[in-house]
C-alpha positions as CSV (number, residue, x, y, z in Angstrom):
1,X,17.7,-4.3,4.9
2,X,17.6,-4.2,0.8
3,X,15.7,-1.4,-0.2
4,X,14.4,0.0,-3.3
5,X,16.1,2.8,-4.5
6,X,14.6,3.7,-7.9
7,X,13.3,6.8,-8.3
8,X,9.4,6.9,-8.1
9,X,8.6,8.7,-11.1
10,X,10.6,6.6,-13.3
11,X,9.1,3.2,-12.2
12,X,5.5,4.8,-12.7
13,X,6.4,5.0,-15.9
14,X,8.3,2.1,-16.8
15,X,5.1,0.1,-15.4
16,X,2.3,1.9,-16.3
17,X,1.4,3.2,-12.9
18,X,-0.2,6.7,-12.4
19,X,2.2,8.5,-9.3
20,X,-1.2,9.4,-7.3
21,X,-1.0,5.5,-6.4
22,X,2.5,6.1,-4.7
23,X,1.1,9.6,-3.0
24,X,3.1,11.7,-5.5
25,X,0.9,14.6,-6.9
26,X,3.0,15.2,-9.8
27,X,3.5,13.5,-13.4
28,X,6.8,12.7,-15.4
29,X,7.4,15.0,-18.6
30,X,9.0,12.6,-20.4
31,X,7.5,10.8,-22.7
32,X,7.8,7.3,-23.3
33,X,9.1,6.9,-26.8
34,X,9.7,3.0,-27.4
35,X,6.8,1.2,-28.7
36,X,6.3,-1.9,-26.7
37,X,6.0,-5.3,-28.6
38,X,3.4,-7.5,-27.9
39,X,4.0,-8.7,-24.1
40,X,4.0,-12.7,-23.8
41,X,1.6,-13.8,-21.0
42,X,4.9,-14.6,-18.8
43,X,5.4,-11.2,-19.7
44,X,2.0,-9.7,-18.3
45,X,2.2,-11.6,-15.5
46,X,5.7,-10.5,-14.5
47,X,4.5,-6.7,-14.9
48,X,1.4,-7.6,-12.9
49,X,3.4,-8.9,-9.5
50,X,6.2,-6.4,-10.2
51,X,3.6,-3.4,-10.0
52,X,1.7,-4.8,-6.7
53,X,5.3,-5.2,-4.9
54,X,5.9,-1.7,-5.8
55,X,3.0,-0.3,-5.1
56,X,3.1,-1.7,-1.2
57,X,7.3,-1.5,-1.2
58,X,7.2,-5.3,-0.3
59,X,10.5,-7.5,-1.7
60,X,10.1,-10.7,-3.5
61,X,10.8,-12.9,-0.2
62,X,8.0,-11.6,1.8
63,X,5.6,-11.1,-1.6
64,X,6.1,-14.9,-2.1
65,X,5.1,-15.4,1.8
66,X,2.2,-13.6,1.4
67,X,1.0,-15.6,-1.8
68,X,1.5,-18.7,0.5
69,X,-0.7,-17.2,3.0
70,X,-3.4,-16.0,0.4
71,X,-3.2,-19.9,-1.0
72,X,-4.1,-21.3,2.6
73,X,-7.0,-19.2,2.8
74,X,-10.4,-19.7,1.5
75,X,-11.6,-17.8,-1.7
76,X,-10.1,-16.4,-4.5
77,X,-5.9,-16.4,-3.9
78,X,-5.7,-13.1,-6.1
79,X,-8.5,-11.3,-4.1
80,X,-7.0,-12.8,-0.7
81,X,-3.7,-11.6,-1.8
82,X,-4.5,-8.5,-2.6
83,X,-6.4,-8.1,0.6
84,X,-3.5,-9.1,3.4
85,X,-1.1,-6.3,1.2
86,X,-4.1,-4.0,1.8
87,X,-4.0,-5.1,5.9
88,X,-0.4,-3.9,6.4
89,X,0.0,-1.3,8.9
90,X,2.1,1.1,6.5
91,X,-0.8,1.3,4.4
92,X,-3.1,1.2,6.5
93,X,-1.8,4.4,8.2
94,X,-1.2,5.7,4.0
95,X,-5.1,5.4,3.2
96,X,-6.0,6.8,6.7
97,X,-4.1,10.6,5.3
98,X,-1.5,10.4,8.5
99,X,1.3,10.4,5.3
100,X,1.7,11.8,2.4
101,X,3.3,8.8,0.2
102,X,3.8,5.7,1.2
103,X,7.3,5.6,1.8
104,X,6.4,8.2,4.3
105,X,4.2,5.9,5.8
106,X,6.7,3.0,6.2
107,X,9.0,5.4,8.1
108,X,6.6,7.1,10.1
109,X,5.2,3.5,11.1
110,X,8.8,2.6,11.6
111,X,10.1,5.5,14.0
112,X,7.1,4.5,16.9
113,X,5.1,7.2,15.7
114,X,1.9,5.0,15.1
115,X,-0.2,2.8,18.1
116,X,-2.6,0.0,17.2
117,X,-4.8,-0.1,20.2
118,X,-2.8,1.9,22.7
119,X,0.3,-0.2,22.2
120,X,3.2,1.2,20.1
121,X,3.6,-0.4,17.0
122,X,6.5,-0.1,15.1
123,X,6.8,-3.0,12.5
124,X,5.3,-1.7,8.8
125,X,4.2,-5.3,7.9
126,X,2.1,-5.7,11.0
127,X,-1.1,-6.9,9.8
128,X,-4.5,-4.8,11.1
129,X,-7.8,-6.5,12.0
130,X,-11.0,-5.6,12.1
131,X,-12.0,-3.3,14.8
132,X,-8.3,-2.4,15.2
133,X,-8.3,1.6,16.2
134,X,-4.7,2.9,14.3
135,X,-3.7,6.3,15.8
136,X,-0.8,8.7,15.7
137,X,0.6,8.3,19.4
138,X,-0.3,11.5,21.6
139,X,3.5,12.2,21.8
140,X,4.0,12.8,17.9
141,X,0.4,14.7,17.4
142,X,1.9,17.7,16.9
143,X,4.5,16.8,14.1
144,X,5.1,18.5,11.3
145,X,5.1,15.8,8.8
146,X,1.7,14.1,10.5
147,X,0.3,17.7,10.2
148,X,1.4,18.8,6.4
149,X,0.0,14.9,5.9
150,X,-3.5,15.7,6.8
151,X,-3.4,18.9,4.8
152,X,-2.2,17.4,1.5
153,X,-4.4,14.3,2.2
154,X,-8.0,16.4,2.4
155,X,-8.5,15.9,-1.4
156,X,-8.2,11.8,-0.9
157,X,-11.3,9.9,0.0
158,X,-11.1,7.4,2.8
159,X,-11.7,4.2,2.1
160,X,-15.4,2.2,2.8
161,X,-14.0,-0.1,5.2
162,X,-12.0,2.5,7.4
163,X,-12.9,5.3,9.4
164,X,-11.0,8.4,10.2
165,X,-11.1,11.0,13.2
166,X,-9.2,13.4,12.3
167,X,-9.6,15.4,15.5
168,X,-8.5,12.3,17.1
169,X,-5.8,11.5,14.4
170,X,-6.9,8.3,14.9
171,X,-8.7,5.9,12.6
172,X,-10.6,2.5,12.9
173,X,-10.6,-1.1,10.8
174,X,-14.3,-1.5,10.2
175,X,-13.6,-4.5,8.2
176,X,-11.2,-6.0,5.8
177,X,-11.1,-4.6,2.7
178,X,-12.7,-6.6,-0.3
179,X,-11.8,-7.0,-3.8
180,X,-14.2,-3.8,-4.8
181,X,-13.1,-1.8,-2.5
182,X,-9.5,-1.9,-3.6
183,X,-9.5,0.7,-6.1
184,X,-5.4,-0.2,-7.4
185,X,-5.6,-1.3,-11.1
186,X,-4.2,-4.6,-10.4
187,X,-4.9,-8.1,-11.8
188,X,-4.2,-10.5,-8.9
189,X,-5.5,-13.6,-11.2
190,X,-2.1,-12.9,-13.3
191,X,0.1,-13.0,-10.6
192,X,-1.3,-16.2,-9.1
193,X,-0.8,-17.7,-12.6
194,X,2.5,-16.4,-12.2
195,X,3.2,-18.5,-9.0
196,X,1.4,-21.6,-9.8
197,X,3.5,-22.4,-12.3
């Protein structure tokens, strides 16, 4: 399995991206001395779909899947894109506060720690539904990781269309998310332009 190895911090930078996206509470030092020319719209584009695969730690095979997905359903491709990366279990269990960063999310998903509706789920790119009920399985409740999670995580709102217990450690899919309540800094039009070339 490839798997993106850059460090975090550094590819905030490098794509304009503040770290609180990625669940990192800190900022880089450095400053970013070159001066950008002006970006071509191939270049914008490019930057656009290279920030949303970063952002949800998807690789360019499955990120082209998805836009094929988003293109077969009706409405807006960007917004529909935007909103099956938004439906993936790893971040689904990232915006409920059951991880800290995303990453952590991925591998908390994939060591079985996670159930969607009673059954042990351990594939990050499973896609929730509405009225799915995500919980941490009774087994791993009392992990440290889950439990310095919802500590750090107190400070970040919950989403409109999910709903958190955390008593429970569980959380429910009202609905699936729409364009406004995606709150990333993302322009999903670019990136279809990008594909539909």
């Amino acid at each position: 399995m490839a798997v993106d190895r850059t460090p975090v911090l550094k590819r905030c930078r490098a794509l304009d991206i503040d770290p609180i996206v990625m669940g990192i509470n800190k900022k880089s030092n450095r400053q970013l001395k070159r001066q950008r020319r002006n970006e071509s719209e191939y270049g914008r584009q490019l930057r656009e779909k290279q920030k949303a695969k970063f952002i949800y730690g998807v690789l360019e095979k499955q990120f082209h899947m998805y836009y094929e997905k988003a293109l077969k359903i009706e409405g807006i491709t960007g917004d529909n894109l935007l909103t099956i990366l938004e439906s993936r279990l790893d971040n689904v269990v990232f915006r409920l506060g059951f991880a800290r960063t995303r990453k952590e999310a991925r591998q908390t998903v994939r060591h079985g720690h996670i159930t969607v509706n009673g059954k042990r789920v351990d594939i990050p790119s499973y896609r929730v539904k509405a009225g799915d009920v995500v919980a941490v399985a009774p087994k791993f409740k009392d992990l440290l990781p889950i439990k310095e999670a919802l500590i750090s995580s107190e400070h970040m709102a919950v989403p409109a269309w999910l709903e958190v217990d955390i008593e429970k450690l569980t959380g429910t899919v009202l609905q699936l998310p729409t364009r406004d309540q995606i709150d990333l800094d993302l322009d999903a039009q670019l990136i279809v332009e990008l594909y539909s070339k």
